[in-house]
C-alpha positions as CSV (number, residue, x, y, z in Angstrom):
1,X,-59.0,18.7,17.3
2,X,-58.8,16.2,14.3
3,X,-58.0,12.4,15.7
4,X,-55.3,11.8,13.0
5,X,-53.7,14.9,14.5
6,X,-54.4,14.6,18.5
7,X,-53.0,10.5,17.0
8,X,-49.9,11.9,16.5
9,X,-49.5,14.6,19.0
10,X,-49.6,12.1,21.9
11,X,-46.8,9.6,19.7
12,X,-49.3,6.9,19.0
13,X,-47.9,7.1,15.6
14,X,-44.8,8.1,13.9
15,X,-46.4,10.2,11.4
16,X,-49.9,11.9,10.4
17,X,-49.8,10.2,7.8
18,X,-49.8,7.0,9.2
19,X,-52.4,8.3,11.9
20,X,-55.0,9.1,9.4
21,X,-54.0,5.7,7.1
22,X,-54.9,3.9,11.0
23,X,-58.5,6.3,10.7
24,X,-59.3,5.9,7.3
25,X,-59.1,2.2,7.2
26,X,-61.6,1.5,9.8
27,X,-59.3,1.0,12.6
28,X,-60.1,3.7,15.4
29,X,-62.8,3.8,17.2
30,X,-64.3,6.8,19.1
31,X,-66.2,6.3,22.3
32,X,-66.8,3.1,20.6
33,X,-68.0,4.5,17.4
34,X,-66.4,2.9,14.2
35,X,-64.4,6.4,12.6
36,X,-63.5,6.6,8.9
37,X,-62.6,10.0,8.4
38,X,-59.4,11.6,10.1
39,X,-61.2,14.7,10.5
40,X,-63.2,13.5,13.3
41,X,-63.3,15.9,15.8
42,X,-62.0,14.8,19.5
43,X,-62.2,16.3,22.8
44,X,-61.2,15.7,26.4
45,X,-63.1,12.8,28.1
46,X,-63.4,10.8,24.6
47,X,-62.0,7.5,24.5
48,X,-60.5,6.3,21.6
49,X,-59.7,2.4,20.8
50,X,-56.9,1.2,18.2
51,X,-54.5,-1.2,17.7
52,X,-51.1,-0.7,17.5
53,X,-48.7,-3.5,16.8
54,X,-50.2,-6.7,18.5
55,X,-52.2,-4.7,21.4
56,X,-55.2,-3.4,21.5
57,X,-54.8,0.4,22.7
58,X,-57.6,2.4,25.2
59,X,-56.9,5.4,26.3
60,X,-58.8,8.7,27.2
61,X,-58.0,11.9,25.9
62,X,-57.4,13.8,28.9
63,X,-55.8,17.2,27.1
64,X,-55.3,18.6,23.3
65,X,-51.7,19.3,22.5
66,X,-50.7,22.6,20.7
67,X,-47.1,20.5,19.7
68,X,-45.8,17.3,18.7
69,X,-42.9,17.8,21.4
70,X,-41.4,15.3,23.7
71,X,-42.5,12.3,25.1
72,X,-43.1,13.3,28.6
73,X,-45.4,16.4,27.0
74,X,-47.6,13.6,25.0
75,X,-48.0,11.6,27.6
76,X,-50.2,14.0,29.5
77,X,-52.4,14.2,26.8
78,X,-54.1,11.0,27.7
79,X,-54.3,9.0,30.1
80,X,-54.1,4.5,29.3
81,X,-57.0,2.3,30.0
82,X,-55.2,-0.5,28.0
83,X,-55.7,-4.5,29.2
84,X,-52.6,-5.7,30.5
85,X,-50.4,-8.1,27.3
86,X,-51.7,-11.9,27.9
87,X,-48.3,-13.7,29.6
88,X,-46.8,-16.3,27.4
89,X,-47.5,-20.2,28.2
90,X,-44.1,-20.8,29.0
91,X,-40.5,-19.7,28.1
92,X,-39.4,-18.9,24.8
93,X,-38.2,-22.1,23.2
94,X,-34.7,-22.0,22.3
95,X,-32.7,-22.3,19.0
96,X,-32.2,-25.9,19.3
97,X,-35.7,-26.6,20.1
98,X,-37.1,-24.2,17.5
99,X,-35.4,-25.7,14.9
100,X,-36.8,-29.4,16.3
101,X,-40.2,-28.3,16.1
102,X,-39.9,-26.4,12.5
103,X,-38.5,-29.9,11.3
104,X,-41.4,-32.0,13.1
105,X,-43.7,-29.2,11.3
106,X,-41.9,-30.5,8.1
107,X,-43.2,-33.0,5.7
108,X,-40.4,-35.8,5.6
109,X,-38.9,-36.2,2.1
110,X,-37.8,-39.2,3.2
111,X,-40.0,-42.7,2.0
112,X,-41.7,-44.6,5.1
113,X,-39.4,-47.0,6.9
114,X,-36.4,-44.6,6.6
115,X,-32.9,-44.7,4.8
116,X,-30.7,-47.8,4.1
């Protein structure tokens, strides 16, 4: 089966289109072989590496679909080998304290010493 299709049988991405955009542009790899043409052919036991939003995707392909049907269907096509997301540092900082660092981040308009 074609990787841009297979891409969007198992709802990687929300079109083909998009799918073979991902392909085409360097972004797949295929048992870590650089792909640039959506009609690469793929099979069960291939591994396939993308990116997809801020995480880096690995995942086998354990079946070929005949469908783009439901999630539950697409998600026995493959089967995730994806690193776990790195934790943050610390809680997310809150309005108050976003906006106090965007203004240390600031260059002050004001002239050294202050106002009078």
């Amino acid at each position: 089966m074609r990787v841009d299709k297979w891409l969007w049988h198992a709802r990687f991405f929300k079109t083909r289109s998009l799918a073979a955009r991902m392909v085409g542009e360097g972004g797949v790899r295929v048992n870590g072989a650089r792909i640039e043409k959506s009609s690469h052919a793929v099979g069960p036991g291939d591994t396939l590496t993308f990116s997809q939003g801020r995480q880096v995707r690995v995942v086998e392909v354990a079946a070929l679909g005949t469908r783009r049907g439901p999630a539950e269907e697409a998600q026995a096509l493959f089967v995730d080998h994806s690193p776990a997301p790195v934790p943050r540092a610390g809680p997310r900082p809150t309005g108050r304290e976003r906006r106090r660092l965007d203004a240390d981040r600031q260059p002050s308009l004001e002239p050294p010493g202050g106002r009078d």
